[in-house]
C-alpha positions in Angstrom: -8.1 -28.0 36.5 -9.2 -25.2 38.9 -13.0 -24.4 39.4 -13.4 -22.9 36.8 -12.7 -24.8 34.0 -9.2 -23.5 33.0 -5.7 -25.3 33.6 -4.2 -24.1 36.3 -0.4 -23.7 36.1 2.5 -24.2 38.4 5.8 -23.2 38.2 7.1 -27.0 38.0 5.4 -27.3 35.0 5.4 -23.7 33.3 9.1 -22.9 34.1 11.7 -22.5 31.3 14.7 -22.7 33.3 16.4 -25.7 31.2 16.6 -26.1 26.9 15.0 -29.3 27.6 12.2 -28.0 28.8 12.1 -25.1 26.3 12.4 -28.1 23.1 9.5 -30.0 24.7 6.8 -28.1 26.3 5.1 -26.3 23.6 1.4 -25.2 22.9 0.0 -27.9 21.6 -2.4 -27.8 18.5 -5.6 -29.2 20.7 -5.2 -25.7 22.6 -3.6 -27.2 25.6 -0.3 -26.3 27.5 2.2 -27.2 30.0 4.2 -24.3 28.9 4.6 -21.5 26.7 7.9 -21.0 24.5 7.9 -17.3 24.5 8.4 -17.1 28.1 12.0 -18.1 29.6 12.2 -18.5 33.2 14.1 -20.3 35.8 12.5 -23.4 37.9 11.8 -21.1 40.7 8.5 -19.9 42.2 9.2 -19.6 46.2 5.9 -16.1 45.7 7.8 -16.1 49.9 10.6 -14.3 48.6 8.8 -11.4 48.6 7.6 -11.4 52.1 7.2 -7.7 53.2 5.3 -6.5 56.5 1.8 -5.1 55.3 1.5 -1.3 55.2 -1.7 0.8 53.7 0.0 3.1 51.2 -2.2 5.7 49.5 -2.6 5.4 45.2 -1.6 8.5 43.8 -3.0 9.2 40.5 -0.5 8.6 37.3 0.0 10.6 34.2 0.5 8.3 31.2 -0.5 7.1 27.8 -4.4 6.7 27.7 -5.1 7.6 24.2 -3.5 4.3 23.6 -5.2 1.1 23.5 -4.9 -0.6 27.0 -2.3 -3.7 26.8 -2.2 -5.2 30.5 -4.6 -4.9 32.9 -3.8 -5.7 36.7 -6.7 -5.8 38.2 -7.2 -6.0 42.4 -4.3 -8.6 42.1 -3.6 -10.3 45.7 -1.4 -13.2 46.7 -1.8 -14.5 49.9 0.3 -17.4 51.5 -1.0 -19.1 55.3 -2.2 -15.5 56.4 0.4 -12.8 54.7 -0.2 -11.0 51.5 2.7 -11.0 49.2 0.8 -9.0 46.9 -2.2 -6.7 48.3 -5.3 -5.4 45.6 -2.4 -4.0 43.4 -4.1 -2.7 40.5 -2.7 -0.9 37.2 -2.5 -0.4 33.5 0.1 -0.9 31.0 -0.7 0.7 27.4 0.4 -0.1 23.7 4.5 1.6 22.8 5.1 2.4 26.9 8.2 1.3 28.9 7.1 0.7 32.5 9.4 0.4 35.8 8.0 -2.2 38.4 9.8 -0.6 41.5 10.2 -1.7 45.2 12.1 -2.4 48.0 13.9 -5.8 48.1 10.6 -7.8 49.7 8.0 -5.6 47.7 6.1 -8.4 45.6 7.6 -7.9 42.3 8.7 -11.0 41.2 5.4 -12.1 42.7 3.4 -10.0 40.8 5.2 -10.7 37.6 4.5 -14.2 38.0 1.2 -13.9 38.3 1.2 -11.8 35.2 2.6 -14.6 33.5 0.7 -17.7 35.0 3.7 -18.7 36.7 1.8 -18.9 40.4 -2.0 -18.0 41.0 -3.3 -15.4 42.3 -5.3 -16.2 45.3 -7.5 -12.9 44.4 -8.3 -10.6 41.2 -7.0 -10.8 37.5 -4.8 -10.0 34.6 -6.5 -8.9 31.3 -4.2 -9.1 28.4 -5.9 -7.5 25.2 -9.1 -8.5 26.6 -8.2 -11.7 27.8 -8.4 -13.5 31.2 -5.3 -15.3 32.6 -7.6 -17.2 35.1 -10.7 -17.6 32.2 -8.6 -17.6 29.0 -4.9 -18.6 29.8 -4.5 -20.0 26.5 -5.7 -17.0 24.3 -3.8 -14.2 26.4 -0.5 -15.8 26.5 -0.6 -15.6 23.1 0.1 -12.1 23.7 3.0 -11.9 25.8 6.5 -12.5 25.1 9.1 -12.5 28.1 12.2 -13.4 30.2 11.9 -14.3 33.8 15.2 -14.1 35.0 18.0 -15.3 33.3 17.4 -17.1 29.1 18.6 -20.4 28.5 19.8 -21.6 25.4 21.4 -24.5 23.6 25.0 -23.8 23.9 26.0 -25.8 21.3 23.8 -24.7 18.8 23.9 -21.0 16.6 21.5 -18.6 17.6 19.7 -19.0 14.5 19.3 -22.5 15.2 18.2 -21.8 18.1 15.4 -19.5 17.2 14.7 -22.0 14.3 13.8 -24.1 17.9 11.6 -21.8 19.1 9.8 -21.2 15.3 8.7 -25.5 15.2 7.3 -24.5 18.6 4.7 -21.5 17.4 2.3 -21.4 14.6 3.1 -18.4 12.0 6.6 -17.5 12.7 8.6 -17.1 9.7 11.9 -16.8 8.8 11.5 -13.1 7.7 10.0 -12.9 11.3 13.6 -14.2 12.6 15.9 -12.4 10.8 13.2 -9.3 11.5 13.7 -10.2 15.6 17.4 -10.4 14.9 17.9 -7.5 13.4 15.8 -5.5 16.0 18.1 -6.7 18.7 21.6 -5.9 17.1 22.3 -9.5 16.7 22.9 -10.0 12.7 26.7 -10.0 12.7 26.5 -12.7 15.3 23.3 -15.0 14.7 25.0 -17.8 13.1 28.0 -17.9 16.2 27.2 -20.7 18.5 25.4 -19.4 21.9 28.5 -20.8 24.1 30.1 -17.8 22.7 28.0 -15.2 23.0 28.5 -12.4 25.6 25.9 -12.2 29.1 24.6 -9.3 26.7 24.1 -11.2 23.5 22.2 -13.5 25.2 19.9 -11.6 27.0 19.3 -10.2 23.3 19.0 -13.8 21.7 16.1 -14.2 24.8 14.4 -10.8 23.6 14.4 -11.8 19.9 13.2 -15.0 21.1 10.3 -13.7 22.8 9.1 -11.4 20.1 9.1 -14.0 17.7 5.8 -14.5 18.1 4.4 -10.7 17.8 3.5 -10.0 21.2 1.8 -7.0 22.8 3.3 -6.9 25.3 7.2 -8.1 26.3 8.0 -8.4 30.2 11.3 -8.8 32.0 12.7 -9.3 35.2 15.8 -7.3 35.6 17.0 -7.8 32.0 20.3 -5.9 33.1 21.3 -8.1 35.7 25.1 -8.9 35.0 26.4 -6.6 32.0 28.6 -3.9 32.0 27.6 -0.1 31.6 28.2 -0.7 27.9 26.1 -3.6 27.8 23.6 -2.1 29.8 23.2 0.9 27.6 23.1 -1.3 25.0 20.0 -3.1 26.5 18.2 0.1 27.1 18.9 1.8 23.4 17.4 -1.6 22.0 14.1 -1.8 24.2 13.4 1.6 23.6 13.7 1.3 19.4 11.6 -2.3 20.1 8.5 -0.7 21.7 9.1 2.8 19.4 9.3 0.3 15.8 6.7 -2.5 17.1 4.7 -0.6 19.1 5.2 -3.0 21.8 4.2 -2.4 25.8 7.4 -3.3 27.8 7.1 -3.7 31.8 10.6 -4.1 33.4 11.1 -4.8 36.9 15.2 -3.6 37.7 17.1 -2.1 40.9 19.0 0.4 38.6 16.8 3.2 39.3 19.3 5.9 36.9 18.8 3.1 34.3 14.9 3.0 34.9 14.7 6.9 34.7 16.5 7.0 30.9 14.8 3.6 29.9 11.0 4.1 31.3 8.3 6.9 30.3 6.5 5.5 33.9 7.1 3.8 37.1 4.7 1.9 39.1 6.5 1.6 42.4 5.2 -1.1 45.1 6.0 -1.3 49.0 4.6 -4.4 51.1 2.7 -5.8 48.5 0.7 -2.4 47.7 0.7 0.4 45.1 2.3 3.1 46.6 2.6 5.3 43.2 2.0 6.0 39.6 4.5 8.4 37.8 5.9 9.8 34.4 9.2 10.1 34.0 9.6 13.6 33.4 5.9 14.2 33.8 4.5 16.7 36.0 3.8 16.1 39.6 0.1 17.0 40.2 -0.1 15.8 43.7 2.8 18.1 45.5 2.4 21.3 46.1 5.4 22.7 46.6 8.7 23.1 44.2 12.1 23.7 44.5 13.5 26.7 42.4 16.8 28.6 41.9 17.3 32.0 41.1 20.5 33.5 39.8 20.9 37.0 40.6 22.9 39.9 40.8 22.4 40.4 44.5 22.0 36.9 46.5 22.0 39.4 49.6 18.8 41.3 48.8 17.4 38.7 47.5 17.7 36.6 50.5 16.6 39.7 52.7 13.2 40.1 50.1 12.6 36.4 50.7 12.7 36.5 54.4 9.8 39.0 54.5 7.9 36.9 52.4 5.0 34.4 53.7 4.6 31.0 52.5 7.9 30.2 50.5 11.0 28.8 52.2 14.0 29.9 51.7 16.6 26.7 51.4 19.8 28.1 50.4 21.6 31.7 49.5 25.3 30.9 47.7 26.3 35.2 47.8 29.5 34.8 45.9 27.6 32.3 43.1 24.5 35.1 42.9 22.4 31.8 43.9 19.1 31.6 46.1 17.1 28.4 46.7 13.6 28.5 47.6 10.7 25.9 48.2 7.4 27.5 46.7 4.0 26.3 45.5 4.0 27.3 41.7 1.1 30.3 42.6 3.8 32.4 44.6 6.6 32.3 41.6 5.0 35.4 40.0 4.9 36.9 43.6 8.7 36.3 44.3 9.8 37.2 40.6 7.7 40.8 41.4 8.8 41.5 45.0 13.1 41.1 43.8 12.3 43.1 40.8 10.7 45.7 43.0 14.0 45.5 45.2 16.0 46.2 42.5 17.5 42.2 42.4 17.9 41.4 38.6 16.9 38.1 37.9 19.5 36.1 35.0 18.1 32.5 35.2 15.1 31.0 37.2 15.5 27.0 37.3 13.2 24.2 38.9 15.3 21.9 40.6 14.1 18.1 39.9 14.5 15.2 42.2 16.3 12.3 41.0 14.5 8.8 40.8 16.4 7.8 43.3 15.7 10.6 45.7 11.6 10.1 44.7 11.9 6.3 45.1 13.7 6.8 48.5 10.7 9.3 49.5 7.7 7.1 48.5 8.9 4.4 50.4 9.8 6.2 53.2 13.6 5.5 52.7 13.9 2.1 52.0 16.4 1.5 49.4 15.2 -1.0 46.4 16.7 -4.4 45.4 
């Protein structure tokens, strides 16, 4: 017990790295835990692996579902080991039907932080509220409320998925078996539920671990890098399923993954961490409200004039003039687009297409983080 009255967890005896360990260390009836069977993950907890050199990055403001209920709430979360913070006062929200992208450099705190979330390591400062509920206070009641896969499911091999989720059922009060086949069928998995696991594809069993984990109706469903090891097909796969899952069940799903082009068709946000802090909250897609200026093309008849009209100009930057295409590039705040569009038409440039000119994830992610590459 920890100071305060609740249990406090370690990954020795949380972790649900073996099938042993997934048959035997249930919720028991009296309240108690030593585990919790909608969580798989490995027999790992080394919070050091996430060692980054401290750096004070500013919190830019995020654009993202608030007229839904609040799932997960980080809240001044820090992790300190001898006198380094894996984790520094990260703070954010995660709200009901959103996909959300943990991002960082290889060393950021992710896996740390998601451990946390989970009760796998304690924090050493702050909280997690899940619907409400304490992880430090009220372990029991909010774990109840997440489902997940820390690294890599483990399954009996020599058993059929079905069984195996039959496993899981004896382990969790209310789960029926209109629930499984319900799970089942959300993850794609009904022409193949009654194959034994040994054969299943890396894919089908990263499913098997989703269905697994949403046995149990949670609000929330989090994975570390659920892609890890499948083909493009696979990993398309994984990404047309998770989006249906928190569409149909109105889950919240936060994914932590180094396939940023995956994260940018998967996620409606990011939450992207450097050195243990929150560098920045985004939509995907969204607008960017803290950057002023924007990157536009124009396709004209003249790229000559136009270029010449732009020069005179104060206050946009001319990037680019392609004369044979007809194409100019500018950099402009969005104020001094009426004034460009006015000044060519007045020098007789006609204007065919006007197009903004969006960074990638990638490029974004490289730019927060002031160009270190994620892992």
């Amino acid at each position: 017990m920890n100071g305060n009255g609740s249990k406090e967890l370690t990954a020795d005896n949380t972790a649900m790295g073996s099938s042993a360990s997934q048959a035997v260390n249930a919720i028991s009836k009296s309240g108690t835990t030593n585990a919790h069977p909608h969580l798989h993950s490995s027999n790992k907890s080394n919070a050091s692996d996430d060692l980054g050199d401290g750096m004070h990055s500013s919190v830019i403001p995020s654009t993202n579902a608030q007229n839904s209920p609040v799932v997960l709430t980080v809240q001044q979360v820090t992790k300190t080991i001898g006198k380094k913070n894996i984790v520094d006062g990260l703070s954010f929200d995660i709200y009901r039907g959103e996909i959300v992208g943990l991002l960082g450099p290889n060393g950021a705190g992710k896996t740390t932080t998601i451990r946390m979330i989970v009760g796998l390591i304690e924090m050493t400062q702050g909280d997690v509220h899940v619907k409400g509920h304490s992880i430090k206070r009220d372990f029991v009641q909010a774990i109840r409320h997440i489902g997940g896969i820390i690294e890599n499911p483990e399954f009996y091999p020599y058993m059929s998925g079905y069984d195996n989720l039959r496993q899981y059922q004896r382990m969790s009060e209310g789960v029926t078996i209109t629930r499984i086949m319900e799970v089942v069928k959300l993850v794609g998995l009904q022409d193949a539920i009654h194959k034994k696991v040994r054969a299943y594809s890396l894919g089908m069993r990263q499913r098997l671990g989703i269905a697994q984990a949403l046995l149990h109706n949670p609000s929330i469903l989090i994975l570390d890098e659920p892609t890890n090891g499948l083909d493009p097909a696979g990993i398309r796969e994984m990404r047309d399923y998770l989006k249906q899952i928190a569409k149909d069940e109105g889950i919240a799903i936060l994914v932590s993954s180094h396939l940023l082009s995956e994260m940018e068709l998967m996620c409606s946000r990011v939450v992207v961490i450097q050195e243990g802090k929150l560098v920045t909250e985004r939509s995907i897609g969204g607008p960017v409200v803290d950057e002023e200026l924007t990157t536009v093309t124009f396709r004209v008849n003249d790229a000559a004039m136009a270029e010449q009209t732009i020069r005179h100009m104060k206050d946009i930057t001319l990037l680019a003039t392609q004369i044979e295409e007809g194409i100019v590039t500018v950099q402009l705040t969005e104020e001094d687009i009426p004034a460009l569009i006015q000044s060519l038409c007045d020098a007789r440039v006609r204007i065919y297409r006007v197009e903004e000119i969006k960074s990638s994830l990638e490029e974004e992610f490289l730019k927060w983080t002031g160009g270190n590459r994620i892992a």
